[in-house]
N, C-alpha and C positions, 0 to 999 in steps of 0.2 A: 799508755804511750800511744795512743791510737791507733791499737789494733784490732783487725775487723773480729766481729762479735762470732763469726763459723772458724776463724780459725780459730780463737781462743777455747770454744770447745772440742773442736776438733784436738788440741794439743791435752786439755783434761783429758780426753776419753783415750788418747793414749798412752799418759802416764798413767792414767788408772788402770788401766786394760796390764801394763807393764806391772804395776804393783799386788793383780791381783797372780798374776803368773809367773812372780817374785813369793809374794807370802804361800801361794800352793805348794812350790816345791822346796822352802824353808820347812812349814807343818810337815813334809812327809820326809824331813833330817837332813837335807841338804843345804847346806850354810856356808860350803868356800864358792866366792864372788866368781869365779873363773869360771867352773862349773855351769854353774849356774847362769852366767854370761852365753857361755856354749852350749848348753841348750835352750837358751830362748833366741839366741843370735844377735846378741845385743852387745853393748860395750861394758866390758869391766867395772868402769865408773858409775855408768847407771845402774846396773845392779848395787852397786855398795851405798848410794844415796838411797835405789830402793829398799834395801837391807836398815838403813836407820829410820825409813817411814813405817815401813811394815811391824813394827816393835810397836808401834804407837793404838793400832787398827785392830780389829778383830778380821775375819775371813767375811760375817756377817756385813760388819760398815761398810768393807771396801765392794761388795759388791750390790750394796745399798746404794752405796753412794755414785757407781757407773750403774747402775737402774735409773736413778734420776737423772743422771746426765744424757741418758739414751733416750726416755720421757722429754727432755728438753730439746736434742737434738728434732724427735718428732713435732713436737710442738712448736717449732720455728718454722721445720718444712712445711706447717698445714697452715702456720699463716694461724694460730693460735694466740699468739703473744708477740710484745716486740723481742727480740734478742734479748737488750741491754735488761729489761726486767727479768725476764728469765733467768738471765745468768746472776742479776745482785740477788734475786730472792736464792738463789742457789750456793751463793757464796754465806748470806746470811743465815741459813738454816746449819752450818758447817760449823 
């Protein structure tokens, strides 16, 4: 929809960041939305779309998966790669 390439990852790396600190505290028994809303201080909602992702993930992937986006994040700043490559190889490795 042409959207610029730093905010696009800027927006993964927070719903990731979101779903890794969604599945932490599902693994350690915490499972009603509200809760779990209140304490990361987020909205109800995204926790419960987090809550049908994190079923999908191990603990592993998802922070496989924000390792790479943070690799990528650097490798934009350094002038590495272009954006738009970085992010298709990142989407197609997924």
């Amino acid at each position: 929809a042409g959207s610029h390439e730093l905010y696009i990852l800027t927006m993964l790396l927070g719903q990731s960041e979101l779903l890794i600190s969604v599945k932490d505290l599902y693994d350690t028994g915490e499972s009603d939305k509200s809760v779990i809303a209140a304490k990361l201080d987020v909205h109800p909602f995204k926790v419960q779309k987090a809550l049908a992702v994190i079923r999908k993930f191990s603990m592993e992937e998802l922070k496989k998966i924000f390792s790479s986006l943070v690799q990528i994040d650097r490798q934009i700043k350094t002038g590495y790669a272009k954006p738009e490559l970085l992010l298709d190889l990142f989407v197609a490795k997924l």
